[in-house]
Structure formats: C-alpha cells, structure tokens
DSSP file (Angstrom, degrees, kcal/mol; ACC not computed):
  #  RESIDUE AA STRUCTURE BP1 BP2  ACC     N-H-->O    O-->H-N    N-H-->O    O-->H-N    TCO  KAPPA ALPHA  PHI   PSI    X-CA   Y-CA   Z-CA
    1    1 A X    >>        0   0    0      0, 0.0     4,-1.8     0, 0.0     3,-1.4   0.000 360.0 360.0 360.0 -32.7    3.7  -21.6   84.4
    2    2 A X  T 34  +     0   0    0      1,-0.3     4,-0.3     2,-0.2    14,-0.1   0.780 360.0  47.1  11.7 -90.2    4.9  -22.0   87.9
    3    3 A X  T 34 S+     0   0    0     12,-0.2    -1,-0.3     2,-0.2    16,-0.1  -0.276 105.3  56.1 -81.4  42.9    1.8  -22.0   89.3
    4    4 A X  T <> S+     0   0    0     -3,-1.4     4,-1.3     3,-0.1     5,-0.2   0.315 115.1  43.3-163.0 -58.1    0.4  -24.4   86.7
    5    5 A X  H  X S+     0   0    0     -4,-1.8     4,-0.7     2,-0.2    -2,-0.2   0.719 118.0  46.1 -82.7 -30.6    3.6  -27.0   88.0
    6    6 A X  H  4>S+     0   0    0     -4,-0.3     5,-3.8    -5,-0.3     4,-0.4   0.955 114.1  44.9 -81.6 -44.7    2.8  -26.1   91.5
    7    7 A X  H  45S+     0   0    0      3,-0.2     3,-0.5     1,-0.2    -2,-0.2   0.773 117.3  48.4 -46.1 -50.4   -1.2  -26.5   91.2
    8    8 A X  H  <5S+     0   0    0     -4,-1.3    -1,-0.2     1,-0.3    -2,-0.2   0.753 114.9  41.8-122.0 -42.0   -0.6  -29.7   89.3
    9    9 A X  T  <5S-     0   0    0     -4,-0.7    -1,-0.3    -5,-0.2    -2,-0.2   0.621 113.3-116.5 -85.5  -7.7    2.1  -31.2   92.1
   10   10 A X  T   5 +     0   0    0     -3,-0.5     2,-0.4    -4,-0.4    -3,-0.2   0.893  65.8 144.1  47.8  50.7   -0.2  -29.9   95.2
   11   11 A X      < -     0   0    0     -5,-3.8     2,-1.3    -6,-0.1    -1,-0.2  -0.917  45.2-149.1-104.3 118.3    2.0  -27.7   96.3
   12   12 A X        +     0   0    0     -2,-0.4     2,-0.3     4,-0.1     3,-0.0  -0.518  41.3 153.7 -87.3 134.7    0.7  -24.2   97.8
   13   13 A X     >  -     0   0    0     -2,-1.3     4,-2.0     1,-0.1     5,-0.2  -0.796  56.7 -92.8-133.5 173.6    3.4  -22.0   97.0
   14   14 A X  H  > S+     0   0    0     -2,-0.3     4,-2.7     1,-0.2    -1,-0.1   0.926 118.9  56.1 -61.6 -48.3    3.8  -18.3   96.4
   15   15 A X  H  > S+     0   0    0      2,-0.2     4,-1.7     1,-0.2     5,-0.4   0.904 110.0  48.4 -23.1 -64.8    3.4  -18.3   92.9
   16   16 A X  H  > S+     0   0    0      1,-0.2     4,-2.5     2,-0.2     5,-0.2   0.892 107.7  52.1 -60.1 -26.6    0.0  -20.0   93.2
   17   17 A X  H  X S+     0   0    0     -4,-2.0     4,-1.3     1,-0.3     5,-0.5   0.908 107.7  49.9 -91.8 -22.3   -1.2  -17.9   95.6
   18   18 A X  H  X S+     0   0    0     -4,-2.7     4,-1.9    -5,-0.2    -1,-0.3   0.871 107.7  56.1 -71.1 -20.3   -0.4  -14.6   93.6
   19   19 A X  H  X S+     0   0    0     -4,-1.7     4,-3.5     2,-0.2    -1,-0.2   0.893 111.0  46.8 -72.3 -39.4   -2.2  -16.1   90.2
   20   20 A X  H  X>S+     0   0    0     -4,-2.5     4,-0.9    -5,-0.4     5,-0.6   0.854 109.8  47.4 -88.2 -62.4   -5.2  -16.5   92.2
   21   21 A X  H  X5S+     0   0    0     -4,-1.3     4,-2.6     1,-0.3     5,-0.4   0.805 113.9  51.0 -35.8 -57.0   -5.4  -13.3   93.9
   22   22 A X  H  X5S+     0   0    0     -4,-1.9     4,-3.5    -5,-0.5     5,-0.4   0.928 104.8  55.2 -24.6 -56.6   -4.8  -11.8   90.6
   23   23 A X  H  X5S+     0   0    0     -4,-3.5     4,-1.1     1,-0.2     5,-0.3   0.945 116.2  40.8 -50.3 -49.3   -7.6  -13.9   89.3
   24   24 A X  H  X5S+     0   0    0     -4,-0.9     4,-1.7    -3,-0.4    -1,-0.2   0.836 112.4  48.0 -70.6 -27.9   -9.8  -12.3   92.1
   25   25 A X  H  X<S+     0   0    0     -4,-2.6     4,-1.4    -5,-0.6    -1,-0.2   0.985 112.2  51.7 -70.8 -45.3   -8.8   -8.8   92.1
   26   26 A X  H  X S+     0   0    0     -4,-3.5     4,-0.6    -5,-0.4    -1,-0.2   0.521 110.5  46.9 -78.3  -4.6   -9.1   -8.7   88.4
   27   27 A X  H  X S+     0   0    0     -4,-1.1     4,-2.1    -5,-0.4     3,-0.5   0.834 113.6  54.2 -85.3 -50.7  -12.7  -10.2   88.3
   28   28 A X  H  < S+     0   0    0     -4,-1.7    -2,-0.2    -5,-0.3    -3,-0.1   0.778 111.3  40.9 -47.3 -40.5  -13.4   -7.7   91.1
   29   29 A X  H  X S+     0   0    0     -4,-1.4     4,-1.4     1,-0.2     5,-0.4   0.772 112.5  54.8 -97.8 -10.0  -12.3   -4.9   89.3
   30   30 A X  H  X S+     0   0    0     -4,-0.6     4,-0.9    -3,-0.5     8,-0.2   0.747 113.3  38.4 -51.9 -50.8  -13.8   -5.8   86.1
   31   31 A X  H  < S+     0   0    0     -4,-2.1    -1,-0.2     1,-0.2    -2,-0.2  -0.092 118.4  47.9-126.0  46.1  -17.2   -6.3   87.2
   32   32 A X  H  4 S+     0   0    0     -3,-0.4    -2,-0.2    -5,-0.0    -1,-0.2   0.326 120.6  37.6-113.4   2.5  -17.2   -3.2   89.7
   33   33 A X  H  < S+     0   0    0     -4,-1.4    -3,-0.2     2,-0.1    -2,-0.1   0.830 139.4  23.8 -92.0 -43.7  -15.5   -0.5   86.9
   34   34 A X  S >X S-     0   0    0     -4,-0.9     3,-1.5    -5,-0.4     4,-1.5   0.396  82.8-171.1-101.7  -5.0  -17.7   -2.4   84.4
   35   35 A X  T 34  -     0   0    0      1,-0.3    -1,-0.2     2,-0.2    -2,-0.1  -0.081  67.6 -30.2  15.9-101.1  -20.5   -4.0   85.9
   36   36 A X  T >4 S+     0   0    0      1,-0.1     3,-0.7     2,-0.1    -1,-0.3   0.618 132.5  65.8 -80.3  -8.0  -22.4   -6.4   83.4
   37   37 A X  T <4 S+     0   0    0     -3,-1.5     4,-0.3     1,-0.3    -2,-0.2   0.940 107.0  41.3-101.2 -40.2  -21.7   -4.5   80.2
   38   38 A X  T 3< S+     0   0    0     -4,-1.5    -1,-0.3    -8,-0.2    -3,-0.1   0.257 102.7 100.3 -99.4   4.6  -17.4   -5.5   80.5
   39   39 A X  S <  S-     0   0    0     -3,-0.7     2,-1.5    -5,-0.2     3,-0.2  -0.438  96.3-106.0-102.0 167.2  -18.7   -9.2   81.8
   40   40 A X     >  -     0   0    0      1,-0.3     4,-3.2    -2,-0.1    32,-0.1  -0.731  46.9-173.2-123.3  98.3  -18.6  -11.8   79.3
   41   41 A X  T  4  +     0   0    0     -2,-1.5    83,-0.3    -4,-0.3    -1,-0.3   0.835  68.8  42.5 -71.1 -41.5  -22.1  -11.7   79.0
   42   42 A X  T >> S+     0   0    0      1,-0.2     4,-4.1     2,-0.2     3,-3.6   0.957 108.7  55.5 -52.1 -48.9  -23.0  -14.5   76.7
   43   43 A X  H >> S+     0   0    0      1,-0.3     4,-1.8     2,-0.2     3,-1.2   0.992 109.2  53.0 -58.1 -50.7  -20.5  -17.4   78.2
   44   44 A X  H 3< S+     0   0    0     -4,-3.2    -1,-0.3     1,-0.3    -2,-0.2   0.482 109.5  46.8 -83.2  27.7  -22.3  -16.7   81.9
   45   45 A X  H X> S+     0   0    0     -3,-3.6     3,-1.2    -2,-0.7     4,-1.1   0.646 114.5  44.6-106.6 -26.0  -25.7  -17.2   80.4
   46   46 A X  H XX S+     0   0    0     -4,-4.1     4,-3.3    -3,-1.2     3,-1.6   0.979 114.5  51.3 -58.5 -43.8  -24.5  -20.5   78.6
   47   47 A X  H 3< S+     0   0    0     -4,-1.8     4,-0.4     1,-0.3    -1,-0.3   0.676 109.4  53.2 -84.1 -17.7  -22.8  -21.2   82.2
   48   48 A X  H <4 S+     0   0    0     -3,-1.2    -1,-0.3     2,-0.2    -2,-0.2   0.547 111.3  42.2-115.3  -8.0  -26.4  -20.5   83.6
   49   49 A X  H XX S+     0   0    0     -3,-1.6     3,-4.2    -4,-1.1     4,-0.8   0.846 112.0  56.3 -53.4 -63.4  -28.2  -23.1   81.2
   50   50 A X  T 3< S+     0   0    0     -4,-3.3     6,-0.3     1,-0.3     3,-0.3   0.605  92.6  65.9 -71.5   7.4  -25.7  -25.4   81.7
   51   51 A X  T 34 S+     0   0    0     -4,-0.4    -1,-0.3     1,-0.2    -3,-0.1   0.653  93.7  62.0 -66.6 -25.5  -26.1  -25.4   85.4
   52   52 A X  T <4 S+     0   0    0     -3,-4.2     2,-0.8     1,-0.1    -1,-0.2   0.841  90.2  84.1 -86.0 -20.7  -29.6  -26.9   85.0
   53   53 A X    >X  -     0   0    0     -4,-0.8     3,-1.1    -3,-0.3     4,-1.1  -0.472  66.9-154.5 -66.6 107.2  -28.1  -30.0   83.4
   54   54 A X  G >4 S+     0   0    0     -2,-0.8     3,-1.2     1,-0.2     4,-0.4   0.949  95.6  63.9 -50.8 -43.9  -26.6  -32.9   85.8
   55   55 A X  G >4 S+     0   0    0      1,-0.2     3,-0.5     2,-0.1    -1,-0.2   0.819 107.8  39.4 -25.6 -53.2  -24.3  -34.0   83.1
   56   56 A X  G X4 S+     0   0    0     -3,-1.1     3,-7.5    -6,-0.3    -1,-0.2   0.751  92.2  94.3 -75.4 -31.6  -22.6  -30.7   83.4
   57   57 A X  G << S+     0   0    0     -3,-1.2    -1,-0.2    -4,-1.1    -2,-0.1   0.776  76.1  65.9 -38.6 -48.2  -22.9  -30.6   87.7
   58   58 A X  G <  S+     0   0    0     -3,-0.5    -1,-0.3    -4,-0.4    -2,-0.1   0.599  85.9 103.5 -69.2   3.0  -19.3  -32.1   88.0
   59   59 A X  S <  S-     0   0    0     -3,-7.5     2,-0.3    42,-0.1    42,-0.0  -0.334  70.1-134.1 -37.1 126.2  -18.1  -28.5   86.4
   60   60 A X    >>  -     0   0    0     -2,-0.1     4,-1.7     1,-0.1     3,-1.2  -0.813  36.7-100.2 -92.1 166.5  -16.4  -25.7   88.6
   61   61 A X  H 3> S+     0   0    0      1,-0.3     4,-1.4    -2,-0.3     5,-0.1   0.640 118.2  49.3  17.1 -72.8  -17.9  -22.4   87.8
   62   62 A X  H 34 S+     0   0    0      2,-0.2    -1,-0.3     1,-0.2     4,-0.1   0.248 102.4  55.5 -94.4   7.4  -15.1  -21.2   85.7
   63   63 A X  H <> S+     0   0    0     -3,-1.2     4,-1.4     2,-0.1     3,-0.5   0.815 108.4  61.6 -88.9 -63.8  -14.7  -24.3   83.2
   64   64 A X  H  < S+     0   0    0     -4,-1.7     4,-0.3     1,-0.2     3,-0.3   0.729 110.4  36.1   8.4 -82.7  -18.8  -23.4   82.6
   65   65 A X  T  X S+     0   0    0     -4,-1.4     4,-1.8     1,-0.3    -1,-0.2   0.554 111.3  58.0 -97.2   2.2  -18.1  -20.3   81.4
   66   66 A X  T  4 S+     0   0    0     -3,-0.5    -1,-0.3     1,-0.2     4,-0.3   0.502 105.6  48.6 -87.6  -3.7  -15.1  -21.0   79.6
   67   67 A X  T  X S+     0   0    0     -4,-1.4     4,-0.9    -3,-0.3    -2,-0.3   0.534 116.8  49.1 -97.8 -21.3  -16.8  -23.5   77.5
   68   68 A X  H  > S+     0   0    0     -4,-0.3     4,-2.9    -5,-0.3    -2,-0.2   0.768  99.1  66.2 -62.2 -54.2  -19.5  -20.3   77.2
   69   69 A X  H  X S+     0   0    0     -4,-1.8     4,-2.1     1,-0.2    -1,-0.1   0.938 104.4  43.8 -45.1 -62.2  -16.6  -18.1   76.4
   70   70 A X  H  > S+     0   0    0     -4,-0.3     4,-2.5     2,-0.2     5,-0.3   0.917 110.6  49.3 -81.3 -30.4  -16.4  -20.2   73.2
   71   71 A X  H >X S+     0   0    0     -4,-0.9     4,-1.8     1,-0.2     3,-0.8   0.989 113.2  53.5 -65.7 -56.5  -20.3  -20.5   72.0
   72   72 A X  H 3X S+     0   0    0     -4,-2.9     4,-1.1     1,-0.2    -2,-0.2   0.709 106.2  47.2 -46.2 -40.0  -20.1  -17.0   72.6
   73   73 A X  H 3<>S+     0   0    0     -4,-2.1     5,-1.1     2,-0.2    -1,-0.2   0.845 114.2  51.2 -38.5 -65.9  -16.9  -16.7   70.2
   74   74 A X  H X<5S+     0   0    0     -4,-2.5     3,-1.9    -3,-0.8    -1,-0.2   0.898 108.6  45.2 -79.2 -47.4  -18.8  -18.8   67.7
   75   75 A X  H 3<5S+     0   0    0     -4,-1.8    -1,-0.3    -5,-0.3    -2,-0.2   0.945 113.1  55.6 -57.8 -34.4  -22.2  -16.7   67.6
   76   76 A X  T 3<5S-     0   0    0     -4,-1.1    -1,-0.3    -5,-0.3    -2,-0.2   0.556 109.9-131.9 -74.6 -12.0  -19.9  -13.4   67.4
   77   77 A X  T < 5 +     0   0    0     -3,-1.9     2,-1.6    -4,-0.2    -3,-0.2   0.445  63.5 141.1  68.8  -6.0  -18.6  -15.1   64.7
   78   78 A X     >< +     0   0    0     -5,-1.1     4,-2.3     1,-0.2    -1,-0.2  -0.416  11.0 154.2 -58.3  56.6  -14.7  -14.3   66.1
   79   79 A X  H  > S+     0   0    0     -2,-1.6     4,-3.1     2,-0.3     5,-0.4   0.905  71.3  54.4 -80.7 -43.9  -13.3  -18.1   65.0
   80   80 A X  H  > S+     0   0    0      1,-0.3     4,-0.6     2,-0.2     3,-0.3   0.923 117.1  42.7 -68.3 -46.1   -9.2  -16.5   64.6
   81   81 A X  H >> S+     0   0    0      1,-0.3     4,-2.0     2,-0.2     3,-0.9   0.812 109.6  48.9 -62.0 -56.8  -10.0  -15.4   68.1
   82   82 A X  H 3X S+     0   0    0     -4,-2.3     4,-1.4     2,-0.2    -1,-0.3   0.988 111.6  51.5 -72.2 -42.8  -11.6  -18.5   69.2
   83   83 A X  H 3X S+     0   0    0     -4,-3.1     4,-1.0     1,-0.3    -2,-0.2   0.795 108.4  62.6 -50.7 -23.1   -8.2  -20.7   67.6
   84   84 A X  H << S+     0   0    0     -3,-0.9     3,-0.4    -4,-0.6     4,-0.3   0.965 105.0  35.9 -55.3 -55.6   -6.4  -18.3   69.7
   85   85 A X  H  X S+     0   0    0     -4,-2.0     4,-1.5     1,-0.2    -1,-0.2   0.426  95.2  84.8 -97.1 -11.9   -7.5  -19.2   72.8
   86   86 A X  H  X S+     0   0    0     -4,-1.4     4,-3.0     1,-0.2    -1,-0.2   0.900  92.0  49.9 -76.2 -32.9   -7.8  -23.2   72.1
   87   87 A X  H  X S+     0   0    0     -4,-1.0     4,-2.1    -3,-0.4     5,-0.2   0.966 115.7  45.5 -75.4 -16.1   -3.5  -24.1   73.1
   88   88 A X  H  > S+     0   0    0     -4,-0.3     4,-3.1     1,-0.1     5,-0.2   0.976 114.5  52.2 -68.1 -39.9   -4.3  -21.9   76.5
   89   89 A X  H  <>S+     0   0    0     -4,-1.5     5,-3.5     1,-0.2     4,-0.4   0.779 114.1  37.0  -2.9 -61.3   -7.5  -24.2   76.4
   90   90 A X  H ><5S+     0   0    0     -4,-3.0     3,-2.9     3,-0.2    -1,-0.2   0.983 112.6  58.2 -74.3 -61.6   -5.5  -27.3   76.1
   91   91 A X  H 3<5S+     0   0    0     -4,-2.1    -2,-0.2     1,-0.2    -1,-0.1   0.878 117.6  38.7 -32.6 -40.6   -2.4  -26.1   78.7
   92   92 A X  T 3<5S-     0   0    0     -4,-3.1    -1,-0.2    -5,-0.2    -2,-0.2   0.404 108.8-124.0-107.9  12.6   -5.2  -25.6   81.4
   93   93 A X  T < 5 +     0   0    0     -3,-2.9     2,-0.3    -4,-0.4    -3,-0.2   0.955  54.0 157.6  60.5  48.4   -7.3  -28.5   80.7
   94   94 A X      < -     0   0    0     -5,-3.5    -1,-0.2    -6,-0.1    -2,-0.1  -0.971  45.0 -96.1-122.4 159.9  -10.1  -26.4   80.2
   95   95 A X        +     0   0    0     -2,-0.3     3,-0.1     1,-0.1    -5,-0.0  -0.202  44.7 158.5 -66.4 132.3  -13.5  -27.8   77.9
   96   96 A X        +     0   0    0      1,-0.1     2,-0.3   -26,-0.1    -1,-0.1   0.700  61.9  34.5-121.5 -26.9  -13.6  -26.9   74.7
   97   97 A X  S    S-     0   0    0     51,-0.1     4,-0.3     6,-0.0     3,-0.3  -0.812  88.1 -95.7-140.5 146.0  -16.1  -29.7   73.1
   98   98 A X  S   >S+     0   0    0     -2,-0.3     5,-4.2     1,-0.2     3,-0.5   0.585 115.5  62.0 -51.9 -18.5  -19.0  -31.5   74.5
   99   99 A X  T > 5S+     0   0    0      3,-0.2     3,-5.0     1,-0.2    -1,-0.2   0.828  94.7  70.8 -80.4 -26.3  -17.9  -34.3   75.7
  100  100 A X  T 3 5S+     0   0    0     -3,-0.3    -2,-0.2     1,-0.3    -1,-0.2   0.728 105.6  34.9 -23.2 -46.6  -15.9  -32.2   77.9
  101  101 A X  T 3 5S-     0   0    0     -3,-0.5    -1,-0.3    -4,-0.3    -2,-0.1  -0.467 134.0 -98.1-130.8  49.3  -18.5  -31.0   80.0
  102  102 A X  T < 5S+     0   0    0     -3,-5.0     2,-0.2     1,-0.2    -3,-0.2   0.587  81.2 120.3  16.6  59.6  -19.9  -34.7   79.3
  103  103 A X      < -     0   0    0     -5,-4.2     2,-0.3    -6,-0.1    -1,-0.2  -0.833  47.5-148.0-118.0 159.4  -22.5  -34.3   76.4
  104  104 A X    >   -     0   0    0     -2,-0.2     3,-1.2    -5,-0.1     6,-0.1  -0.813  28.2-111.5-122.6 178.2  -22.5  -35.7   73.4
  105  105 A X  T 3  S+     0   0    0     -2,-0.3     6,-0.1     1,-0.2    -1,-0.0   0.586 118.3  63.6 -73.8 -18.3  -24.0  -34.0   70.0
  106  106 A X  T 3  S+     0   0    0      1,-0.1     2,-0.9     2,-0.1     3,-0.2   0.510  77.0  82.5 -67.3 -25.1  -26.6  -36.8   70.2
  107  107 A X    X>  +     0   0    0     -3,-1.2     4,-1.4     1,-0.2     3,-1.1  -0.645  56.9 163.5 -90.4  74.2  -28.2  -35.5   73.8
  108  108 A X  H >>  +     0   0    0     -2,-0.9     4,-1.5     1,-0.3     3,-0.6   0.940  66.2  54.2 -65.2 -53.2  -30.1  -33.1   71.6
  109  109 A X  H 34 S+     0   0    0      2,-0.3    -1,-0.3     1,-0.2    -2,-0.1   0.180 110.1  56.8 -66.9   8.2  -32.9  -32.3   74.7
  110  110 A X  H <> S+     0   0    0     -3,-1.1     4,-1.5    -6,-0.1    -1,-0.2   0.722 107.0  39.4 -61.2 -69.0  -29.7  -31.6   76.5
  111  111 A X  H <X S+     0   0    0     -4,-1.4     4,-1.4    -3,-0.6    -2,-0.3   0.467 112.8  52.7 -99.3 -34.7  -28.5  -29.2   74.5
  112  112 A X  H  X S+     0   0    0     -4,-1.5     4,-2.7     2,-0.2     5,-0.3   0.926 110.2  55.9 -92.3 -42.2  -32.0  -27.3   73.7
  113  113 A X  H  >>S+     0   0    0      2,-0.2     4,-2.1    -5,-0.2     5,-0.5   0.891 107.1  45.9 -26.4 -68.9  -32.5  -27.1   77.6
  114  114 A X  H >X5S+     0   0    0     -4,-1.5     4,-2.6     1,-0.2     3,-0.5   0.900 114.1  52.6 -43.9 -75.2  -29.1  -25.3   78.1
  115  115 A X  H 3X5S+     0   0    0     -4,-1.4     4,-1.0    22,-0.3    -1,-0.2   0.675 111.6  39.8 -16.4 -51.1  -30.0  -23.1   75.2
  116  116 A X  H 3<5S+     0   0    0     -4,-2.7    -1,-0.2     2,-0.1    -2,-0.2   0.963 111.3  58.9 -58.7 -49.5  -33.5  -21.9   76.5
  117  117 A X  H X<5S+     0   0    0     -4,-2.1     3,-1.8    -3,-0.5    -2,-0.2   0.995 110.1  47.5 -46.8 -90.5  -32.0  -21.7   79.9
  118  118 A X  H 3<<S+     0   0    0     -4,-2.6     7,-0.5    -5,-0.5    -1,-0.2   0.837 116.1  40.5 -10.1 -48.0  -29.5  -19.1   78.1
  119  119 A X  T 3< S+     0   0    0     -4,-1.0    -1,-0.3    -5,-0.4    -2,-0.2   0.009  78.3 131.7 -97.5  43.3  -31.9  -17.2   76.5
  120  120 A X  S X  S-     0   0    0     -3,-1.8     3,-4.2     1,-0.2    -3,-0.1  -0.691  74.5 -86.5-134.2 135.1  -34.5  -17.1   79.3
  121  121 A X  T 3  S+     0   0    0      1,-0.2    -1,-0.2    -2,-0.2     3,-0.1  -0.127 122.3  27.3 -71.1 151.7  -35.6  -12.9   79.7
  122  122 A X  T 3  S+     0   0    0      1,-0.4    -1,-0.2    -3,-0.1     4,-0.1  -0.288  86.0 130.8 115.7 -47.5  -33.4  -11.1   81.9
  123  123 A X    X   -     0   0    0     -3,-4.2     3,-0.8     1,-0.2    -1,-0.4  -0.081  65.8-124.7 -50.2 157.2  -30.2  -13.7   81.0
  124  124 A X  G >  S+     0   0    0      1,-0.3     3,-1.2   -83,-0.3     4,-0.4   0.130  98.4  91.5 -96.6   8.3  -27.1  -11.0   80.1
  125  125 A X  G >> S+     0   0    0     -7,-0.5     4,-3.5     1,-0.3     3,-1.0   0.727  74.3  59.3 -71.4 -17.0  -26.7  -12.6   77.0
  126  126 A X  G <4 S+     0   0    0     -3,-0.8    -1,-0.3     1,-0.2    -2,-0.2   0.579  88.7  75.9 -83.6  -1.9  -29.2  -10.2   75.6
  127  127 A X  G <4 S+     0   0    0     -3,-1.2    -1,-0.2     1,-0.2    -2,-0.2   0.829 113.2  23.8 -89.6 -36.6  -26.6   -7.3   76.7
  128  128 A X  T <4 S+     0   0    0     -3,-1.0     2,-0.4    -4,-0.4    -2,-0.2   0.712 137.7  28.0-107.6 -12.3  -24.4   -8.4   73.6
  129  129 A X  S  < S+     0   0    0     -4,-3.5    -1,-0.4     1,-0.1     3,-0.3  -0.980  70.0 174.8-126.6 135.1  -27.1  -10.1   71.1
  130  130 A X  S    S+     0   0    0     -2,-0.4    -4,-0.1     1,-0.2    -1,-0.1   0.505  86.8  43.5 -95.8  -6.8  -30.8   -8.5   71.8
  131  131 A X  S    S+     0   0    0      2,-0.0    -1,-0.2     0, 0.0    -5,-0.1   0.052  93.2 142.3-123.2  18.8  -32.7  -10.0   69.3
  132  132 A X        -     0   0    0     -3,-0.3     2,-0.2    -7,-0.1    -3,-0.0  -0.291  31.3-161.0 -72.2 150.8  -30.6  -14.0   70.3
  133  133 A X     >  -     0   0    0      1,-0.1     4,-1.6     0, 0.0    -1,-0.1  -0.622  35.7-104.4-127.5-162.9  -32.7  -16.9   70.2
  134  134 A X  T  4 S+     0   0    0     -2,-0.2     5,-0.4     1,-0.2     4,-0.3   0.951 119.9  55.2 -81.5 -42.3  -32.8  -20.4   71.4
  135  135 A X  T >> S+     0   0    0      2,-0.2     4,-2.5     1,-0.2     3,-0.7   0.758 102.8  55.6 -33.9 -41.9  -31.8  -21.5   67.9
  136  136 A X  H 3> S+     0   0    0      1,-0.3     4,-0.6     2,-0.2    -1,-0.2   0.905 103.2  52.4 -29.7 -76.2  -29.1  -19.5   67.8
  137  137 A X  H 3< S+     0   0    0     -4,-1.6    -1,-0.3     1,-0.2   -22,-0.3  -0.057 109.5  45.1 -81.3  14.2  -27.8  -20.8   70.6
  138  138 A X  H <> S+     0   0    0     -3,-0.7     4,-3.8    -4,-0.3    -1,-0.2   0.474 107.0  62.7 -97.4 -34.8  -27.9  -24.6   69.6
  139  139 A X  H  X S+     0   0    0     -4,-2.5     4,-2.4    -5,-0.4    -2,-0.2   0.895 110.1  39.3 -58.6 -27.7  -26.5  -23.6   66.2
  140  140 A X  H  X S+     0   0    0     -4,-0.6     4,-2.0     2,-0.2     5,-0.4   0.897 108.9  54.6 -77.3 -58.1  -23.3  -22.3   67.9
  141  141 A X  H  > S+     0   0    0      2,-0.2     4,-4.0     3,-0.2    -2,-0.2   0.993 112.3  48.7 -69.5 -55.2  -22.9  -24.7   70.4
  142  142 A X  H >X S+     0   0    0     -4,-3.8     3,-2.3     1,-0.2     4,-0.8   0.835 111.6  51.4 -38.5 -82.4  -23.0  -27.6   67.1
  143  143 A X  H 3X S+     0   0    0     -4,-2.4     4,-1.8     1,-0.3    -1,-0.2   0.520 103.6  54.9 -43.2 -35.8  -20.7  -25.7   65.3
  144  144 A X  H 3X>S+     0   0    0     -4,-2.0     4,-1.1     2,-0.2     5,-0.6   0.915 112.3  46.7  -6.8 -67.3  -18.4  -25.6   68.1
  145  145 A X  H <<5S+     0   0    0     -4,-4.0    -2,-0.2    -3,-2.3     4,-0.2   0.852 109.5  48.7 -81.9 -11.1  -18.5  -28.8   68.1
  146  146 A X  H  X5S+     0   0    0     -4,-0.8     4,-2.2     1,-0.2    -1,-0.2   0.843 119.8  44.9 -55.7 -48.2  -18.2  -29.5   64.2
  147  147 A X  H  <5S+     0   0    0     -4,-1.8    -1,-0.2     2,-0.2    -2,-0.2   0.535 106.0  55.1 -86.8  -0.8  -15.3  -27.2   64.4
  148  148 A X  T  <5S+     0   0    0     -4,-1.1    -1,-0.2     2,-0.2    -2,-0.2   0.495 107.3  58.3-112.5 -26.4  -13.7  -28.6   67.6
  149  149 A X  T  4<S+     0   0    0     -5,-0.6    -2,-0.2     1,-0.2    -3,-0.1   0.843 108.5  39.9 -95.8 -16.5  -13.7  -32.0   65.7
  150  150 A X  S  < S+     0   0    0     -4,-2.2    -1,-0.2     2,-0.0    -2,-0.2   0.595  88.5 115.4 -89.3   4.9  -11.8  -31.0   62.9
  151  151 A X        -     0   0    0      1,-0.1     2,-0.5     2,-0.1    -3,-0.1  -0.449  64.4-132.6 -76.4 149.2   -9.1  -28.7   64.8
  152  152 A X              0   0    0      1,-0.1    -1,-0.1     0, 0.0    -3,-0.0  -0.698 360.0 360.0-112.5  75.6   -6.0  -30.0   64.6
  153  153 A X              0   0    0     -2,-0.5    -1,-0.1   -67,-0.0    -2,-0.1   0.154 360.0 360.0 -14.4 360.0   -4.2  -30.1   68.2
C-alpha cells in the first residue's frame, strides 16, 4: 500500500520502484516459463478488440486487459472469483464497467466491433475457449455489465 500512497502523491520512492520491477520480472517470467498457454489468454484478446475502438484509446495497456480479465471471468463462468477481485478493482482504480473504458451498453456497434476483433482467427482467446464466438463475447461483456450494476460497493 506504500507504493499505492507514494504513486498517488508523485513521489518515486523505493517502494514504488520494487512493485514495478516485480510487476516486470513476474510478467517476464510468466510468459517465458509459460508462454501463451499461462497468459491470460482471453482478457488480451478483449484488450486487442478494444484497441480498435477510440473510446477505449485513452486506456493504458494494463487497465485493457484488466477490464478483459473480467469478460473473461464472466464467460468462464468464475463470478465468486470475479467478486474477489472487484475491492482490488476499486483500491487501484482499475475499470470494471463500461463506462470505465468510456462505453455505454447502448454503443452496441462498439461493443460487437471489440468482440469480432476478440475473436478474429489466431486471437489467444481460442487457447482457453476453441469453439468462442462473437456472441459469446458480447453476451459476457453485457452481463458484466448487468452484474457490475447491481454489485454493491
């Protein structure tokens, strides 16, 4: 939490700098022990839909796929897992709902773009679902957002 207070005050301090090398060594070693198959293949195909979207463009990287992180959750069907993970969600200000990564449920041609984009042959999503479709992947991303509008913060 430190580095959270340090991050947040713009101070570079020691604390900060060891959470992000952590962050990098452990990505590093993650996807050289594990390559695509230990990656968390679904969120970076959402993160590589939503890339085509401007809405999304003021996103870093890792927000992306951490808003991916949860449509994946939701197709996997893993919801106590996904509830888990919404108070670090909240602590770190990272997007959990569409308006987050500034959509609404209404930009429907938005939303099947990111989807195709997802499922488009090759994307690593296919690593965890093989038979996934673009349907799929809208239905999950709704329900996310059905379910992100009743949680109770």
């Amino acid at each position: 939490m430190q580095a959270l207070t340090d991050l947040e005050n713009g101070s570079w301090t020691n604390a900060l700098k060891r959470v992000i090398e952590t962050n990098i060594v452990t990505s590093g070693l993650v996807g050289g022990f594990g390559n695509q198959y230990l990656r968390i293949a679904g969120a970076h195909s959402i993160h590589n839909g939503m890339t085509k979207i401007p809405h999304t463009h003021h996103l870093l990287h890792g927000e992306k796929v951490a808003y991916g992180i949860l449509v994946q959750l939701v197709l996997e069907n893993k919801f106590e897992e996904l509830e888990q993970l919404l108070p670090f969600y909240e602590s770190v200000h990272l997007p959990s709902t569409l308006a987050d990564i500034g959509l609404t449920i209404n930009q429907q041609a938005e939303l099947l773009q990111i989807a195709r984009f997802a499922v488009q042959p090759g994307e690593d999503i296919y690593l965890l679902f093989p038979n996934i479709t673009v349907d799929e992947v809208l239905k999950a991303m709704t329900e996310l957002e059905n379910l992100m509008t009743n949680y109770v913060k």
